[in-house]
N, C-alpha and C positions, 0 to 999 in steps of 0.2 A: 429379508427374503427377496431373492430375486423373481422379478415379473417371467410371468410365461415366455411374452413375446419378445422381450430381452430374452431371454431363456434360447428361444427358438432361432434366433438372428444370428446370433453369435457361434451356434452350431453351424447353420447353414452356410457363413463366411469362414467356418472352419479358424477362428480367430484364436491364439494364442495369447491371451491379456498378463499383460503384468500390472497394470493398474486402470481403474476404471472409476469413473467421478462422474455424477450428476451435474447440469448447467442447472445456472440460475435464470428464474425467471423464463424458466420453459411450463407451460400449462394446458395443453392437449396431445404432445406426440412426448414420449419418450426420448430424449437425448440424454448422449452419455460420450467423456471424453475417455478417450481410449488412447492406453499405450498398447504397443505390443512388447510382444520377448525380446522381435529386435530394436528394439529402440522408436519405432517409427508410431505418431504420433496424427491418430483421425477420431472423425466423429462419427459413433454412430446414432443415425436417427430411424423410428419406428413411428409412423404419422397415426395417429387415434383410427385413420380409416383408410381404403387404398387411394382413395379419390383425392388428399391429401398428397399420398404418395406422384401421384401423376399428376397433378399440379407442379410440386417442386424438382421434379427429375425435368418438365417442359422449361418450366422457368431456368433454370439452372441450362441447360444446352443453347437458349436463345440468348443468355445473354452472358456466356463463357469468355467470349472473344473483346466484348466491351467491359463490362464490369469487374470491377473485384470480388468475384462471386466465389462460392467452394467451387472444387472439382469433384465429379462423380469417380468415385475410385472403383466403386462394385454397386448393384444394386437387385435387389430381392423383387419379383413379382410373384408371388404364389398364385396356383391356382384355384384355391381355395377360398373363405372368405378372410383368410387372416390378411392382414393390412400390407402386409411385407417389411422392408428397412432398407438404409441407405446407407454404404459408407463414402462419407465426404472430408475430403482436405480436412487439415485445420492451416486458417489462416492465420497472420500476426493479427496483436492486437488482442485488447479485453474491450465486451461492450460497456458503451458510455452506463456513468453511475454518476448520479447529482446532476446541478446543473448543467445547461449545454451554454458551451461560451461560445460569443459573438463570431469567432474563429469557425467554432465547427458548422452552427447555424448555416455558413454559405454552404461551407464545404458539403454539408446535408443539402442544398438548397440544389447545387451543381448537381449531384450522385441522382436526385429524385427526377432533374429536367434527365438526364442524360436515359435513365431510365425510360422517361415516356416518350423518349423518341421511338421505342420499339413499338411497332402498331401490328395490330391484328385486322384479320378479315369478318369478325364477327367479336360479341360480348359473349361472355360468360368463359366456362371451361372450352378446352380444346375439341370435348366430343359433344361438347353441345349447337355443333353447327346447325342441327337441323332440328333444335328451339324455336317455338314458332314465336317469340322476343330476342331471338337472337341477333337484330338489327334496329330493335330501342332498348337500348340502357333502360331507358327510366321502368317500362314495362318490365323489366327481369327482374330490374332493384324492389320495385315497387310490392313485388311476386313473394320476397322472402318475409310479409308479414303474412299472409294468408298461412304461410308454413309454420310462425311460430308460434299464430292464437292461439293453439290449443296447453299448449306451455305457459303463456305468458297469463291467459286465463286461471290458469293453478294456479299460478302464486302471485299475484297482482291483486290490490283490491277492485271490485269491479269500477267505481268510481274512476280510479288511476286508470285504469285500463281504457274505459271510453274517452276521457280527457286526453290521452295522449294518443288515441287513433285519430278524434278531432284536430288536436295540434298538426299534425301530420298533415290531414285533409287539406288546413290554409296554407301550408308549409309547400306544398305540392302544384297547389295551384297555379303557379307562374314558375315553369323553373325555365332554365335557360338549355339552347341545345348542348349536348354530353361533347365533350370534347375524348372523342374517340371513334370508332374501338381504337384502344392502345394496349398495354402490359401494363398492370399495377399491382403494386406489391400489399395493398390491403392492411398491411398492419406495420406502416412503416413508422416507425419511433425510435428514439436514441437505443432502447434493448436488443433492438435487431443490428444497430453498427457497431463496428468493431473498430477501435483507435489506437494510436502506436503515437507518442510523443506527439499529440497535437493534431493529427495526421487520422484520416478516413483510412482504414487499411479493409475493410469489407464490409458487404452486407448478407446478411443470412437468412434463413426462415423462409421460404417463399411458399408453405401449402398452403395458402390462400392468395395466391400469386390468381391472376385470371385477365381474359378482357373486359376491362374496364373505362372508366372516364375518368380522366388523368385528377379532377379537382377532388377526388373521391381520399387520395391520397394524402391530403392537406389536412383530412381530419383529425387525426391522432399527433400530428405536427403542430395540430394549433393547443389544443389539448395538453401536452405533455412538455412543451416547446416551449412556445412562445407566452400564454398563460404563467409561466413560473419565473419568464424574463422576457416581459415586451422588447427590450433590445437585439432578441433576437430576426424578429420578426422581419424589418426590411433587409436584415442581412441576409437572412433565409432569402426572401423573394430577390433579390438583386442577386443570390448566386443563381438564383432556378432560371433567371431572364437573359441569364448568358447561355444559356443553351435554347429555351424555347420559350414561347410567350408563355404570360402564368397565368393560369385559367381565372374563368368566372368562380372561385372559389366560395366568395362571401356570399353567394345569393344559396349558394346550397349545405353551406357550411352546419347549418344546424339542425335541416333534413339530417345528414349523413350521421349527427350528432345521437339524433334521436332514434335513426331506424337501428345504429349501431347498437347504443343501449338495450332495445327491446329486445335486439338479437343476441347481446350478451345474457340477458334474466332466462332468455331459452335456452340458452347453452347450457346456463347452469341447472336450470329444471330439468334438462334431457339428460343429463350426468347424475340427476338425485340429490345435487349437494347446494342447496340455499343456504348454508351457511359458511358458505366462499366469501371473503369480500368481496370477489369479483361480481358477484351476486348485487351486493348493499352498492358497491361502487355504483353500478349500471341502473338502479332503481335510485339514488340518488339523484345521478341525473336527467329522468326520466321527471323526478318530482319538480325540481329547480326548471329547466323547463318549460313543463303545464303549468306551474304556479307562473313564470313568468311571461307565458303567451310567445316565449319560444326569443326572446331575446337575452 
């Protein structure tokens, strides 16, 4: 059964489909690859909210001219509260699957410096200039647990719950100044590159693109990266060093670790669905952790 807002997107681009396929490893906006009648071959995306949507339409126009990004081919703003959609290129290339070899590691390494050269005049989204944290990082980051206690309260034992705000506390204590405002793409991981024989051929996904602090981006690299083949790891930073210095990563590395987590168990509370892995994953490491006092 097709979704409403698919339903709705594809009316309003007036789209003639000849074939249409779900991506893998898409888990809040609807995407779908799309043929048309004439042969010609895009993606469309419909972001979970519109604030999503204006995120990755921003991201996507700043960084068109450097990156191997999609191209915006049409895009939907409603007036209403539906979310809207986006149609985008498709690039070459399938995202990575399995490990990341020592090869791509730079080539990841290079795409993420070259990225954070783009800098902002404030954190957060584009319309949140006049945030009154709009000019400390830490103050805006720090902002999104008051958001998700009431979630992460539901379904956390309360024990875990207080353990892991304490963790946080000492975690916080000395951080180092944010290396920004810059552009960071928030969920940068091998699922969002696209590869061709060896070869970075794009990056995608950018609604949670925003101003941030560049070592913010090292999270899920370290995670998903270098964790599953330490080999990668000074290839990664020795590509990222030929474009710009490589942040104070490590001192914040496990902050990022931990406020991500919590904000993943509220994702899934506010969706209704604890029984996601992404759920068990993100309490997992919320337990591993507090039990280990954050090393």
């Amino acid at each position: 059964m097709m979704h409403d807002a698919l339903r709705d997107a594809i009316a309003h681009f007036n789209l003639e489909i000849a074939d249409l396929q779900p991506v893998p490893d898409s888990f809040s906006s609807i995407v779908r690859l799309i043929k048309l009648v004439t042969g010609e071959r895009l993606v469309l995306k419909i972001p979970y909210v519109k604030r999503k949507l204006f995120r990755e339409l921003g991201a996507l126009e700043a960084f068109h001219d450097d990156l191997p990004v999609p191209d915006v081919v049409d895009a939907w703003v409603p007036d209403d509260d539906r979310p809207g959609a986006m149609l985008l290129s498709r690039l070459p290339g399938a995202n990575i699957v399995g490990p990341v070899t020592v090869s791509l590691a730079r080539q990841m390494g290079i795409l993420l410096g070259r990225l954070h050269t783009h800098r902002l005049d404030h954190y957060g989204d584009r319309e949140e200039a006049g945030n009154p944290h709009a000019h400390d990082w830490w103050a805006m980051y720090h902002a999104g647990l008051d958001r998700w206690k009431p979630h992460c309260m539901q379904a956390m034992p309360p024990d875990l719950y207080a353990g892991s705000l304490a963790l946080y506390k000492d975690l916080t204590a000395n951080l180092p100044a944010p290396d920004g405002p810059r552009w960071i793409h928030c969920d940068y991981r091998p699922g969002n590159i696209l590869v061709e024989d060896g070869r970075i051929t794009g990056l995608i996904d950018f609604e949670s693109a925003r101003g941030g602090s560049a070592d913010l981006d090292f999270t899920k690299v370290s995670h998903r990266v270098w964790n599953v083949n330490p080999a990668t790891k000074p290839a990664f930073l020795a590509g990222y060093a030929e474009i710009r210095p490589v942040p104070d990563f490590e001192r914040t590395l496990t902050v990022y670790q931990l406020h991500n987590a919590l904000g993943g168990v509220a994702w899934c509370v506010r969706r209704t669905d604890t029984s996601d892995p992404f759920f068990h994953e993100n309490m997992a490491v919320i337990k591993r952790l507090t039990a280990r006092g954050g090393h």
